[in-house]
C-alpha positions as CSV (number, residue, x, y, z in Angstrom):
1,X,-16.3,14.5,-2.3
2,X,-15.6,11.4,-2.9
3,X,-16.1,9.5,-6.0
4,X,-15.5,6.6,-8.5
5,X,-13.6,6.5,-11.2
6,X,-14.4,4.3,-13.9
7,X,-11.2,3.1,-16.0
8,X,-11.0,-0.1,-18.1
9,X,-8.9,-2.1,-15.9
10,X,-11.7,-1.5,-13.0
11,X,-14.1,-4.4,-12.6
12,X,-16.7,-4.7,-9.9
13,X,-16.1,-5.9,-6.3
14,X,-18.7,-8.7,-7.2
15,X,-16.5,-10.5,-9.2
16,X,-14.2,-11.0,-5.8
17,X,-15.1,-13.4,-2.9
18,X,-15.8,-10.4,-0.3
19,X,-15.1,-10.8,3.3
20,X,-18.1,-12.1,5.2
21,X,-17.6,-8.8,7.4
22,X,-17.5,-6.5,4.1
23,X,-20.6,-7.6,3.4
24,X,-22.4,-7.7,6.7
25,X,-21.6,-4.0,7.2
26,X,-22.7,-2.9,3.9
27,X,-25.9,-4.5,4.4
28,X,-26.2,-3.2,7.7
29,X,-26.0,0.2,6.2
30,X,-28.6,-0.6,3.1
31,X,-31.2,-1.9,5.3
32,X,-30.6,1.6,8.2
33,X,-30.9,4.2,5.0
34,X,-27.4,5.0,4.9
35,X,-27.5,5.2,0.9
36,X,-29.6,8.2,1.1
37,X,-27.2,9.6,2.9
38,X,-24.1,9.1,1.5
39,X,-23.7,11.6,-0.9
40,X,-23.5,14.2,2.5
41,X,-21.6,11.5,4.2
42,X,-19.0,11.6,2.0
43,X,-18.6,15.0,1.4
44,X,-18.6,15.0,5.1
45,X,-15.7,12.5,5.2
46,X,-13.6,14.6,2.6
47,X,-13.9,17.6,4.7
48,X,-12.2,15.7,7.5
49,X,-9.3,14.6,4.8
50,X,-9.9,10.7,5.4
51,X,-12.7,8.0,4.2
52,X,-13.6,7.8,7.8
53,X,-13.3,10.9,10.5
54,X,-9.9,10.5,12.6
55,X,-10.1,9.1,15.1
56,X,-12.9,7.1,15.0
57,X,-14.4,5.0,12.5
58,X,-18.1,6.1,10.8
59,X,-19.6,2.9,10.0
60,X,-22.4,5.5,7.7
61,X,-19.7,5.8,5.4
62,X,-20.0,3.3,2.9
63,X,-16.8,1.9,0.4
64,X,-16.8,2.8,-3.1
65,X,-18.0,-0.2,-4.7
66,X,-16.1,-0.4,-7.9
67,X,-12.9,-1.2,-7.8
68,X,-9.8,-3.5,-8.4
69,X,-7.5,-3.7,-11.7
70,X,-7.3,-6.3,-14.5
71,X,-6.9,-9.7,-13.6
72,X,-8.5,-10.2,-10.3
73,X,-10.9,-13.6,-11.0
74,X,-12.9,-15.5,-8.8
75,X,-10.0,-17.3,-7.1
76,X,-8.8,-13.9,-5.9
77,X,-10.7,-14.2,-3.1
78,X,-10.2,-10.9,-0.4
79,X,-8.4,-12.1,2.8
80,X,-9.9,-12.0,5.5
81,X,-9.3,-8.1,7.6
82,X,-8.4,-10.2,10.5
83,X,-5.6,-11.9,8.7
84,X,-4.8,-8.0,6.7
85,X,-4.2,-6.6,10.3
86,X,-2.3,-9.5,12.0
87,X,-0.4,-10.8,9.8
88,X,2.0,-8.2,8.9
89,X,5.7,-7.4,8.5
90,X,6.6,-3.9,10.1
91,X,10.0,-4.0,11.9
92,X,9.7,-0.9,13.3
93,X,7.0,-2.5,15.5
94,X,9.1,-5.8,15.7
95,X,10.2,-8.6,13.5
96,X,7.5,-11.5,14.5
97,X,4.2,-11.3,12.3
98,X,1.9,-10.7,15.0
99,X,4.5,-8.4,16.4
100,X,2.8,-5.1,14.5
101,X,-0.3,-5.5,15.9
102,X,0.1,-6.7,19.2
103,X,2.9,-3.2,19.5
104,X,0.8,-0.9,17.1
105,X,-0.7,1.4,19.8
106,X,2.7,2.7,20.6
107,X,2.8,4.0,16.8
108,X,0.9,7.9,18.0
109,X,-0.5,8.9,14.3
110,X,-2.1,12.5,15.5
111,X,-0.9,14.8,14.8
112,X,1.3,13.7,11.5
113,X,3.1,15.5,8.9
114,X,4.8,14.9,5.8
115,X,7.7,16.9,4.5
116,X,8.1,17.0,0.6
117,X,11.6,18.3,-0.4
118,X,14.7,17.8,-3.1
119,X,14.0,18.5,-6.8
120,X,11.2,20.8,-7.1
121,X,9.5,24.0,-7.1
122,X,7.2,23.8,-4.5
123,X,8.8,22.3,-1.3
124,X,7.0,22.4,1.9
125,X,5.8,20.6,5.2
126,X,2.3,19.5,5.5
127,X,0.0,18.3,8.1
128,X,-1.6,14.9,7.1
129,X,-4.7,16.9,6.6
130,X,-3.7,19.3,4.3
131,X,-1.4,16.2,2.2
132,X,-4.7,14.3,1.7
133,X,-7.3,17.1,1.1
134,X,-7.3,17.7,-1.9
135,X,-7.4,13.9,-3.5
136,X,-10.6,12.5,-3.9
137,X,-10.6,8.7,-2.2
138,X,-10.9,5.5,-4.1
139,X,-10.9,1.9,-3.4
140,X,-8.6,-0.2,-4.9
141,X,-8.4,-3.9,-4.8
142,X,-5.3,-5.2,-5.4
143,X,-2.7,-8.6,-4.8
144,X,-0.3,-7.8,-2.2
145,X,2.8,-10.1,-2.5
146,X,5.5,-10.7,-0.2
147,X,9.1,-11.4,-1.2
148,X,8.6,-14.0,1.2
149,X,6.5,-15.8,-0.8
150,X,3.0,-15.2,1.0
151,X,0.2,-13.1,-0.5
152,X,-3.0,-11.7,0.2
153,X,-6.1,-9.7,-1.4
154,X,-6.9,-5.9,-0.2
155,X,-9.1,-3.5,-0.9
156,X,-7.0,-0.7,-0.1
157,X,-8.1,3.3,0.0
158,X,-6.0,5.6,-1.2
159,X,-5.4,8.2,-4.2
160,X,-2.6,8.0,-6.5
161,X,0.8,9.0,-5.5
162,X,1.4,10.7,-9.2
163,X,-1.6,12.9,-7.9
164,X,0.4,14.1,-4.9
165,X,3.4,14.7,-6.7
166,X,2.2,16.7,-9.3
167,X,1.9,19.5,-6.5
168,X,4.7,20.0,-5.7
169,X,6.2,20.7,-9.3
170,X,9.1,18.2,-10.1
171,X,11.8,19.6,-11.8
172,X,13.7,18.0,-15.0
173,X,16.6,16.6,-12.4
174,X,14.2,14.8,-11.1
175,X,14.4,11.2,-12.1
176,X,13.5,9.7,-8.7
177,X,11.6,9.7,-5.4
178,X,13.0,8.8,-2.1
179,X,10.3,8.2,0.5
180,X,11.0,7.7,4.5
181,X,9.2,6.6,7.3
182,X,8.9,7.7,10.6
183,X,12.0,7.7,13.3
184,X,11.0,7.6,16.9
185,X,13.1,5.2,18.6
186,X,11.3,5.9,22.2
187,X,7.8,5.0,20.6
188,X,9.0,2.4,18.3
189,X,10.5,-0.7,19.8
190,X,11.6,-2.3,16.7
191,X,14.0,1.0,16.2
192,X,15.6,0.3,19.1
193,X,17.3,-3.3,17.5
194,X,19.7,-2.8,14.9
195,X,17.9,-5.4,12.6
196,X,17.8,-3.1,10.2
197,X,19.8,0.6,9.5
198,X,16.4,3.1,10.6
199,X,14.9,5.0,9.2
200,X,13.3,2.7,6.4
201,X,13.6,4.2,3.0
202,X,12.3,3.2,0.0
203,X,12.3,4.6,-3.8
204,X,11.1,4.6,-6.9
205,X,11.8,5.7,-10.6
206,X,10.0,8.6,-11.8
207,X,7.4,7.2,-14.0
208,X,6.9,4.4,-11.4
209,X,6.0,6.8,-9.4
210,X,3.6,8.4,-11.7
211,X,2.2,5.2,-12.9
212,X,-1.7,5.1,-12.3
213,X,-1.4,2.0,-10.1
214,X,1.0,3.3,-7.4
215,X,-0.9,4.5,-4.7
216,X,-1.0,6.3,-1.1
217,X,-2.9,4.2,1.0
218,X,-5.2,5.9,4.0
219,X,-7.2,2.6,4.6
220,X,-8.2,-0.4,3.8
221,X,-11.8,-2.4,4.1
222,X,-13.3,0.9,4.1
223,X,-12.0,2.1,7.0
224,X,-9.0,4.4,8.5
225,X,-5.7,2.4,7.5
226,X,-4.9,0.5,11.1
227,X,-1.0,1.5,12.5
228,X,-0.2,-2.0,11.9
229,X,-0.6,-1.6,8.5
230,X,1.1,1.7,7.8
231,X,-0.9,4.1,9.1
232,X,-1.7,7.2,8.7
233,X,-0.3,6.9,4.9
234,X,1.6,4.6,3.4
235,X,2.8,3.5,-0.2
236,X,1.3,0.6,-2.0
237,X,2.8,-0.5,-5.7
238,X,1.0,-4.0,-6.6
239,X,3.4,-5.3,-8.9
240,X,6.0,-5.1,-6.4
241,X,7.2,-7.5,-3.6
242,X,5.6,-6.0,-0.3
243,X,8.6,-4.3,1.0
244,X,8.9,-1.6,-1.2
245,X,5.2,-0.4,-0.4
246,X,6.9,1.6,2.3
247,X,4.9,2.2,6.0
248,X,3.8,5.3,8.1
249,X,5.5,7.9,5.1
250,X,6.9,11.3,7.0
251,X,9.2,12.5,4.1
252,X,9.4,12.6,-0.2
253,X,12.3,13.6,-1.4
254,X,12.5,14.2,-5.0
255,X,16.4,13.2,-6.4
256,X,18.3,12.8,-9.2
257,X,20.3,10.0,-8.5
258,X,18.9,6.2,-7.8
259,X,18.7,6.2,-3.9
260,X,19.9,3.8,-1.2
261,X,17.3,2.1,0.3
262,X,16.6,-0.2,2.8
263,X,16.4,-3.8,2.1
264,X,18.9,-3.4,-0.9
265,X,21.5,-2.7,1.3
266,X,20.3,-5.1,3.3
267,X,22.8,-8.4,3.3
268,X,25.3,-6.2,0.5
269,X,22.8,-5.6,-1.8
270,X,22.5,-9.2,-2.9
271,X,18.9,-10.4,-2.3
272,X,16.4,-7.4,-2.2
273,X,17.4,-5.2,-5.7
274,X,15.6,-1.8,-5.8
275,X,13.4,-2.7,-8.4
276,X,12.4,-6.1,-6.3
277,X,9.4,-6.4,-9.4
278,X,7.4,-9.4,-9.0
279,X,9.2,-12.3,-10.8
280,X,8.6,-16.0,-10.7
281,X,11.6,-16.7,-12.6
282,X,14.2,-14.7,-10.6
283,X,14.6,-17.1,-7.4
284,X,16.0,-15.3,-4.1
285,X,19.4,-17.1,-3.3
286,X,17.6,-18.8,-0.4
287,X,13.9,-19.7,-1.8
288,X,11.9,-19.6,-5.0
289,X,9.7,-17.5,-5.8
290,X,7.9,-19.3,-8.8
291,X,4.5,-19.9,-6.5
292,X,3.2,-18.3,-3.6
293,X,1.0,-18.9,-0.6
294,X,-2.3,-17.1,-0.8
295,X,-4.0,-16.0,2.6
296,X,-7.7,-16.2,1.6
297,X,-9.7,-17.5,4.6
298,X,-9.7,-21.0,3.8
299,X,-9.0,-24.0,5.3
300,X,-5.7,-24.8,7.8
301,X,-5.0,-27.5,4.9
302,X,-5.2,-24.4,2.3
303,X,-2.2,-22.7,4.3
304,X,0.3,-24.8,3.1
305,X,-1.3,-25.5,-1.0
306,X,0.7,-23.1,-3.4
307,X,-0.2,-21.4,-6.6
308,X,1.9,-20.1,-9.6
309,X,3.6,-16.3,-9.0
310,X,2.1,-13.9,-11.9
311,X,4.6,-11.8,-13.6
312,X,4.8,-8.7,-12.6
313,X,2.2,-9.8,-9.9
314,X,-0.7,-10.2,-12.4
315,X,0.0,-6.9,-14.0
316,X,2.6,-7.8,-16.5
317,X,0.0,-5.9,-19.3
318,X,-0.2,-2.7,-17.0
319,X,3.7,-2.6,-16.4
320,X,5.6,-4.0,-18.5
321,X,6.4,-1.5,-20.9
322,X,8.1,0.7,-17.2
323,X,10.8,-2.3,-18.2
324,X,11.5,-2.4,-21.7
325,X,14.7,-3.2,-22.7
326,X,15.8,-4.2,-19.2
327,X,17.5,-7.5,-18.4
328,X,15.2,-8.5,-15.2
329,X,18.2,-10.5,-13.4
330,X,20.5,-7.5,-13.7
331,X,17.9,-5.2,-12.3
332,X,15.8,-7.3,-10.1
């Protein structure tokens, strides 16, 4: 079923500006009975491997309500879902922000599998269902920022990607994880530009991987994760600029050396480093990245004020010690 779990970073959704439509739909739900229900709702929901029931959406199904990590405050407002799903970078669906949704419904997300291979004992093939089954769902609220200097606010639903792993049995050579998204050049028309070399891989070091925070997203706002954004699964690591939380996930490989991934080969490997950690004193050679510009639902005028970058994305107490010892410019 799915449940809450209560950790010391968590604090409660209240303490975040929620989206007028977040609210509306859980009050919607209080005042039809749906909390009664919801314990049998739920399990319902687990037994289809998902918060809501593929295809569809089941607006019975109500968000766990406690959430987020650390220092979320009440300027950390949650952008709006119709800025989440519009505004979006996904070059496999084209390189134009509106671009993902306008071209998501070529992304076909049923049926899905994810193959899980390299160092460790229990390799295999999975349908999405079978991945996701047996990981209880939470929601997490978290900072998403772009190396582009943009960020938002999502409550994301997922399960940690540590979780997943564990399954599969990791051996000792394995020091890293490789993940890659799908590769369908006659469904997606971004694949068909050379923009980029497909298919997108990211990676991570071991205990980033494992770290409590990194998770598998399979929606967000309480409902199934939109293609636009990823879907059916995709990686999310908060303290990270956005494009290592890598989209629509078909294959984890589990290595022993660092792998090449996407954007740090992009351009020779000199403005997107594989650690690409949140840092407002590392500039990219062609911007800073010491504030950011937060899309919260406000104003036109809003667009265009800035705000200081956190370290580490706000999670410099969570994190930090992943880095110890590390010059940051070197391994940025």
């Amino acid at each position: 079923m799915l449940i809450r779990r209560r950790r010391p970073w968590d604090l409660s959704e209240n303490a975040v500006t929620p989206h007028e439509k977040y609210v509306s739909r859980r009050a919607f739900m209080a005042a039809a009975g749906a909390t009664a229900a919801a314990p049998a709702l739920l399990g319902a929901a687990r037994d289809a491997h998902a918060l809501v029931e593929r295809p569809g959406h089941n607006p019975a199904l109500e968000p766990i309500s406690e959430s987020g990590w650390s220092q979320l405050g009440p300027d950390d407002k949650l952008t709006p879902y119709e800025d989440v799903t519009t505004y979006n970078n996904f070059y496999e669906l084209g390189t134009g922000k509106e671009d993902p949704a306008e071209y998501g419904h070529y992304l076909k997300t049923d049926p899905w599998s994810v193959q899980v291979d390299g160092e460790c004992a229990k390799p295999g093939t999975l349908s999405y269902e079978d991945f996701v089954a047996p990981h209880p769902l939470e929601e997490r609220i978290y900072r998403l920022r772009c190396v582009e200097a943009w960020s938002m606010v999502v409550p994301w639903v997922g399960f940690p990607l540590g979780d997943a792993l564990k399954r599969f049995e990791p051996t000792g050579n394995a020091k890293y994880v490789r993940l890659e998204t799908i590769l369908d050049k006659e469904m997606l028309p971004g694949q068909r530009t050379n923009v980029l070399d497909w298919p997108y891989v990211e990676g991570l070091r071991m205990d980033e991987a494992m770290h409590p925070l990194t998770i598998l997203a399979t929606g967000l706002y309480g409902e199934e994760l939109p293609n636009q954004n990823g879907a059916p699964l995709r990686l999310v690591v908060p303290w990270k600029y956005g494009f290592k939380s890598i989209k629509s996930i078909v294959r984890i490989t589990f290595t022993e050396e660092m792998p090449a991934t996407t954007w740090a080969a992009y351009g020779g490997g000199s403005e997107y480093g594989f650690y690409a950690n949140v840092n407002p004193t590392v500039d990219h050679p062609r911007w800073s990245q010491a504030t950011e510009r937060r899309l919260d639902g406000g104003s036109l005028f809003s667009l265009f004020e800035r705000r200081d970058t956190l370290m580490f994305n706000g999670y410099e107490e969570a994190v930090a010690d992943l880095y110890a010892g590390m010059d940051l410019r070197k391994w940025f």
